[in-house]
Every structure is written in structure tokens, then in C-alpha cells.
C-alpha positions as CSV (number, residue, x, y, z in Angstrom):
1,X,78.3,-2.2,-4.6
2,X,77.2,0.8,-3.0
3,X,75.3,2.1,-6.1
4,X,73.7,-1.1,-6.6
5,X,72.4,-1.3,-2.8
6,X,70.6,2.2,-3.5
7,X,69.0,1.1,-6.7
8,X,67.2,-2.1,-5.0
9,X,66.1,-0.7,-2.2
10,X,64.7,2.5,-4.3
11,X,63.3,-0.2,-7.0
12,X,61.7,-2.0,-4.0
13,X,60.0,1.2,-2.3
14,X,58.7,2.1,-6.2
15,X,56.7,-1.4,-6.2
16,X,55.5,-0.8,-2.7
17,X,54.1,2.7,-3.7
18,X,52.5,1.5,-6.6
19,X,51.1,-1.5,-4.9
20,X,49.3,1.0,-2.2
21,X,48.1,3.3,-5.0
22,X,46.3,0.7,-6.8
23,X,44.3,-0.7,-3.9
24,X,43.7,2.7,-3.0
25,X,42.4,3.2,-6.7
26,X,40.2,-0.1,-6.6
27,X,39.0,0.6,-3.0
28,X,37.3,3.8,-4.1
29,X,35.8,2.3,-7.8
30,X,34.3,-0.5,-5.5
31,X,32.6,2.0,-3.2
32,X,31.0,4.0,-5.7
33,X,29.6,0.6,-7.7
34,X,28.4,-0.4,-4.6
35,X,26.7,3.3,-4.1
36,X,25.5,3.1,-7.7
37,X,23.6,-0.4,-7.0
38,X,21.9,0.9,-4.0
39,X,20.6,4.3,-6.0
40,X,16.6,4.5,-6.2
41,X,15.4,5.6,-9.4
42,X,13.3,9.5,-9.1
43,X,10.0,8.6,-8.4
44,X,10.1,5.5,-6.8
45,X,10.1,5.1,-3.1
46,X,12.1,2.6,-1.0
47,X,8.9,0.5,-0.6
48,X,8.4,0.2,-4.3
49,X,11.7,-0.6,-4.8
50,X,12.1,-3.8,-2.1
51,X,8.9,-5.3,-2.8
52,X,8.4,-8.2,-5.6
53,X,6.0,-7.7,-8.1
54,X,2.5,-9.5,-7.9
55,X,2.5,-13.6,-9.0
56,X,-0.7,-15.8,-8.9
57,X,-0.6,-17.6,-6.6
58,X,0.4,-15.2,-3.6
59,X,1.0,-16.4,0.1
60,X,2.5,-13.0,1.4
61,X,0.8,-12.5,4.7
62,X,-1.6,-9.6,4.3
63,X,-0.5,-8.2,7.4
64,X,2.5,-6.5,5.5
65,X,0.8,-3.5,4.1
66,X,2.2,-0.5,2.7
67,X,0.9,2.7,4.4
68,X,1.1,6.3,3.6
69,X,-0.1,6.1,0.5
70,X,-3.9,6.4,0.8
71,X,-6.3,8.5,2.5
72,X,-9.7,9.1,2.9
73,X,-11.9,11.9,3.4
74,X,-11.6,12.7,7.2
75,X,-10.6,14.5,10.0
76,X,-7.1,13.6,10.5
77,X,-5.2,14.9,13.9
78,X,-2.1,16.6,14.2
79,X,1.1,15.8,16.4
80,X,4.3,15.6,16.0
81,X,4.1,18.1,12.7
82,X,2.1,15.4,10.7
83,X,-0.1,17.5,9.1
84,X,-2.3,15.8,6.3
85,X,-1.8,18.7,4.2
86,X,1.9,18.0,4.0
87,X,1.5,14.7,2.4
88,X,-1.7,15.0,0.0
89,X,-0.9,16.7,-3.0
90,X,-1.5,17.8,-6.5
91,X,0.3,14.3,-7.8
92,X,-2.7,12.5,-6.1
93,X,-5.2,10.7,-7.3
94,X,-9.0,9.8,-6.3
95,X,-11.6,7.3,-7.0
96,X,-14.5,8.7,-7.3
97,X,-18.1,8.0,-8.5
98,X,-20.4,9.9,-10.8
99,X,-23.7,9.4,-12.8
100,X,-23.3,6.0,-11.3
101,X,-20.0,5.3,-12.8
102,X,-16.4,5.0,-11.3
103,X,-13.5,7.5,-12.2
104,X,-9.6,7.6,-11.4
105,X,-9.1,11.5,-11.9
106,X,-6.5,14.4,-10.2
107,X,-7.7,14.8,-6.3
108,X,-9.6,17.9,-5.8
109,X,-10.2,18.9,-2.5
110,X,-10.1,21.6,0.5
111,X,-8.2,21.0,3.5
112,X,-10.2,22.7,6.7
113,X,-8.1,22.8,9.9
114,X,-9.7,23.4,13.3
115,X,-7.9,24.0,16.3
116,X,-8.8,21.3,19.0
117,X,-10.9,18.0,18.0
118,X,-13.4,18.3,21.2
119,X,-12.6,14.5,21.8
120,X,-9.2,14.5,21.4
121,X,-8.3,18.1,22.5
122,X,-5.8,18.1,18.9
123,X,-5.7,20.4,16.4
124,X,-7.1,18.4,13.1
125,X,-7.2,19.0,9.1
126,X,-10.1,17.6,7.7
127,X,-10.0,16.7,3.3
128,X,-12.9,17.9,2.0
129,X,-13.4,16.5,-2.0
130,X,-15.2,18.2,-4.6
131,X,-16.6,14.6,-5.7
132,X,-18.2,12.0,-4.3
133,X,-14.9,10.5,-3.4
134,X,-14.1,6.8,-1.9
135,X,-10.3,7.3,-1.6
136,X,-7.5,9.3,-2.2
137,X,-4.2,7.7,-3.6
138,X,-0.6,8.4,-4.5
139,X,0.1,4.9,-6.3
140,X,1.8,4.7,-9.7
141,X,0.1,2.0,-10.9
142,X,-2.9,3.5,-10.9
143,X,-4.0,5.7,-14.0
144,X,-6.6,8.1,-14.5
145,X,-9.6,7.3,-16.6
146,X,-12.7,5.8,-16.5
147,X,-13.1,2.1,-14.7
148,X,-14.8,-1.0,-15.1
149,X,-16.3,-2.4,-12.0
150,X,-18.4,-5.0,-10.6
151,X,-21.3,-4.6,-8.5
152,X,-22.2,-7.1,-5.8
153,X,-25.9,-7.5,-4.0
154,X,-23.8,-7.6,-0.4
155,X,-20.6,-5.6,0.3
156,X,-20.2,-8.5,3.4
157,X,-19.4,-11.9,2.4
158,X,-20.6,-14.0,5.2
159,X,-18.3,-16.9,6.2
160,X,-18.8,-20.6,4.1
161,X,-21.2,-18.8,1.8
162,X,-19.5,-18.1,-1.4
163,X,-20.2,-15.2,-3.8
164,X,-19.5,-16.0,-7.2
165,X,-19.1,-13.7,-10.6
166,X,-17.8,-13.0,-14.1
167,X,-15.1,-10.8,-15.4
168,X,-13.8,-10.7,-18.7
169,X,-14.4,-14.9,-19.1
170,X,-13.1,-15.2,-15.7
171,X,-14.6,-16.9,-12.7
172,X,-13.9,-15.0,-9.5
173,X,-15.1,-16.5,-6.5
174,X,-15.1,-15.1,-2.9
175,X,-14.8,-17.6,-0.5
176,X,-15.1,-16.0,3.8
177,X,-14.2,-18.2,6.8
178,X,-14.4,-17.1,10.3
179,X,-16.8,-14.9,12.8
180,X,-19.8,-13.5,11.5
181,X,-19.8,-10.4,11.9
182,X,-21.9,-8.2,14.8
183,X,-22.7,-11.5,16.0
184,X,-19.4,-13.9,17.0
185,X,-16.8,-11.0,17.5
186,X,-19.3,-9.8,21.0
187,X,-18.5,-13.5,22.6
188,X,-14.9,-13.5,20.6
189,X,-13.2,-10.3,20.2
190,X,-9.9,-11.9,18.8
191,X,-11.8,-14.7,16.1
192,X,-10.6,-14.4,12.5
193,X,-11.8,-13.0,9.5
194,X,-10.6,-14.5,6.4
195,X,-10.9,-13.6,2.8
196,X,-9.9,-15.3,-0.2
197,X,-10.1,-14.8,-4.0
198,X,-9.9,-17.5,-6.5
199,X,-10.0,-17.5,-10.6
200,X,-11.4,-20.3,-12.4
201,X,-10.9,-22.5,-9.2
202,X,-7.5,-21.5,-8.8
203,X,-6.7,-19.8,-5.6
204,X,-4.8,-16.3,-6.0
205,X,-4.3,-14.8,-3.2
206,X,-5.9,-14.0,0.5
207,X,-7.4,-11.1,0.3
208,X,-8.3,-10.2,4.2
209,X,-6.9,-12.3,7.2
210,X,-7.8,-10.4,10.1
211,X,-8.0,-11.2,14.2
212,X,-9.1,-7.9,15.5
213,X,-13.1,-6.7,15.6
214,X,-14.8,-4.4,17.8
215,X,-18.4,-3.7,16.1
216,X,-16.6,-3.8,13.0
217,X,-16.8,-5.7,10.0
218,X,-14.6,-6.0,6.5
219,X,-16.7,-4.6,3.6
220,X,-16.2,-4.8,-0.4
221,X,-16.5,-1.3,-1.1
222,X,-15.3,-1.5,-5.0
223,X,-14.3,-3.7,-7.1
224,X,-12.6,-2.9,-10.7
225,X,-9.9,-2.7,-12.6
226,X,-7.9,-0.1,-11.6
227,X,-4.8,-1.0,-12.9
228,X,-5.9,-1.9,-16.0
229,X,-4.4,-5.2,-16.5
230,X,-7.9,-7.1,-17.1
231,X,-8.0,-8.6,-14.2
232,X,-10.2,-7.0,-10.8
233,X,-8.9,-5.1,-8.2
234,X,-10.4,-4.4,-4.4
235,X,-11.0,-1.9,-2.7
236,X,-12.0,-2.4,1.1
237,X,-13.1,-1.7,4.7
238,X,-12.1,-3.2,7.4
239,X,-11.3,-1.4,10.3
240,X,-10.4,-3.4,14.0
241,X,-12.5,-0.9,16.2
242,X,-15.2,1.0,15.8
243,X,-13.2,4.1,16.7
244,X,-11.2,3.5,13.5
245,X,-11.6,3.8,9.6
246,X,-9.1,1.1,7.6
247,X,-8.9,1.2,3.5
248,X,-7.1,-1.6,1.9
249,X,-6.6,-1.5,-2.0
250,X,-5.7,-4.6,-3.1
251,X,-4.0,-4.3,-6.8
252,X,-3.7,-7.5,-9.0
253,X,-0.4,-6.6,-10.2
254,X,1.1,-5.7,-6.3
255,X,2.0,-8.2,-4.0
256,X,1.3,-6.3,-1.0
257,X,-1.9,-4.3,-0.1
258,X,-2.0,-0.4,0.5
259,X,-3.7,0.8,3.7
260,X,-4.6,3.5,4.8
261,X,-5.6,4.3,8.6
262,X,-7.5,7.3,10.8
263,X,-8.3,6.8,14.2
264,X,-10.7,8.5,15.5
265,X,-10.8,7.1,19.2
266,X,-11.0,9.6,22.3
């Protein structure tokens, strides 16, 4: 009896053992799945990664930009170590124009630094470009090359006057609501800007929508294909104060807008 008391309880205390050891075992294979599913691919930063790919049409509020991946050719200050230089590099891109035509092609550029901006008393690094640069950008979808564009009369599309044109046997249409701009926004500093794109009649997306002007307006500064999907992309102005310089690129095949931001205010 003796001998069979000691072989139950030592059977017992084997299962219990084992028991622990598995869920032990299938504790740590569920952690590292779960580490494996939230792993970002090289290349491809966390914005990318959470952000749905573009769909016609788009009602995304245009307010939810992604920054820090275009600049511009300016004096940009420095505090709190956020040096320009650190962030532009030789995987950049820039749009640039020559003998009247537009070019994606490797950034090429100077970076000046002065020691304190007489308005702001900062030290600043300034982006000089070899070209006759627009803007400087570090977005994947964007290829070097040569690009088709589309030149309007007016940059400004004045509100409930539509600007119409012809791409590849599309119809774009441009269609502004809102302030007029150096008129309304000096008796209404908070009215609204809008801007919206449509394609054969369809609507596609809103393109601007926009509450803050000081002597400001929103601009069409290009418009092409830069990513090379055949259908046009934006690039534009549209600062909120005249102490500040705002580029948007608008991709047809992003959902959300790039922007890029320098202010300039002392």
C-alpha cells in the first residue's frame, strides 16, 4: 500500500510539471508571433505602414497630413538638435524644372548654417539646390524621371468658378468654395478655403479644406504625375500666415497628403 501511495502522488506531480512546462512553452511561441506581426518591413516607416492605400472616392479629412517628409528650400532654425541637415539626405529626392520641363532626380544641394537668424536670435541651416528646385522629398512612391504636367492660366482657383482640363481622356475639374482670397480673410480671419477634385464628374477627393488665412492664399504650384500611375498629382501652397511657408503633395495613389512646414515668424 505504501509503494502504491508513492507512485500516485509521484505520477500526479509528473502531470503537474508537464502541464506548467507546456504553458510555459505556448506562452513564449505566442509572444514572439505576436512580436513577428507587429515587425515593420526595412524601409518603411510606421506612417507608411498604418495608413490605407488611396481609393476614389476619399473622405479622409485633409487635416491628417504626414510631415517630415518634405522640405523646401529655406532657412530652417535650429532647437532642440533639429538640424535640417540631419534629416535631408542622399536618399532624397527633388522636383525640379528645367528648359521648361519638370524632373524627379537625386537632391543636390548645400546646406549653409549661420549662427543667429537676426529675427529669431537662432542658429539656422539654410538648403541651397543646384536646380531650380520646387521641393525636396523623401517619399517612396515617387520615382525619378521625367514628368508629365499640366499647366493652368491661374495657380488660384477662385471660389464657385470652376477650372476645367484634360488628362489622358480624363476630365479633371477643380471646383473652390469659400473666402476669396486677400479680400474676405481681412473681415474673416477663420473663413474656409475649400478644394475639390473630381474626374469625369465623379468626386475624388478634397484636395484643400482649410480655416486659417493671414495674407495668405492656397496656390496650384504643379500638377503631374508623379507617381506615375496615369492619373495627376498636386503639388501645393497654402500656408495659414504670412510668416509661414506650407507644401502639400497630394499623390493619387496615397490617402493622406505630405506637408511640409517652415516658419519663419519673429
Amino acid at each position: 500500500m505504501g509503494y502504491l501511495k508513492f507512485t500516485s502522488i509521484s505520477f500526479f506531480v509528473v502531470l503537474i510539471l508537464s502541464a506548467c512546462q507546456n504553458k510555459a512553452t505556448n506562452s513564449t511561441s505566442t509572444k514572439q508571433e505576436a512580436a513577428m506581426d507587429t515587425t515593420i518591413p526595412p524601409q518603411q516607416s510606421q506612417a507608411e505602414k498604418a495608413l490605407p492605400a488611396a481609393s476614389a472616392p476619399m473622405n479622409n479629412p485633409t487635416d491628417s497630413m504626414i510631415d517630415g517628409q518634405v522640405l523646401i528650400p529655406f532657412a530652417y532654425r535650429i532647437w532642440d538638435d533639429n538640424n535640417v541637415s540631419k534629416v535631408i539626405n542622399n536618399g532624397w529626392l527633388e522636383l525640379h524644372r528645367k528648359n521648361g520641363k519638370y524632373n524627379v532626380a537625386p537632391a543636390k544641394y548645400t546646406i549653409t548654417y549661420e549662427k543667429e537668424e537676426p529675427c529669431s536670435g537662432l542658429p539656422t541651416e539654410t538648403i541651397n539646390p543646384q536646380n531650380d528646385v520646387l521641393v525636396f522629398f523623401n517619399i517612396s512612391a515617387i520615382q525619378n524621371g521625367s514628368v508629365d504636367s499640366i499647366a493652368l492660366p491661374n495657380k488660384i482657383i477662385p471660389p464657385n468658378k470652376p477650372v476645367e482640363f484634360t488628362y489622358k481622356n480624363d476630365r479633371y475639374e477643380l471646383r473652390a468654395t469659400g473666402i476669396e482670397f486677400y479680400k474676405d480673410e481681412d473681415q474673416k480671419p477663420n473663413a474656409r478655403y475649400t478644394l475639390k477634385l473630381f474626374i469625369n464628374g465623379q468626386y475624388q477627393r478634397t484636395l484643400i479644406d482649410q480655416t486659417a488665412y493671414h495674407d495668405t492664399a492656397t496656390a496650384l504650384e504643379f500638377i503631374g504625375d508623379l507617381d506615375r500611375d496615369g492619373k495627376l498629382d498636386f503639388v501645393i501652397s497654402s500656408p495659414r500666415d504670412y510668416e509661414e511657408s506650407r507644401t502639400v503633395i497630394i499623390l493619387s495613389t496615397a490617402a493622406y497628403p505630405f506637408v511640409g512646414t517652415v516658419q519663419f515668424d519673429c
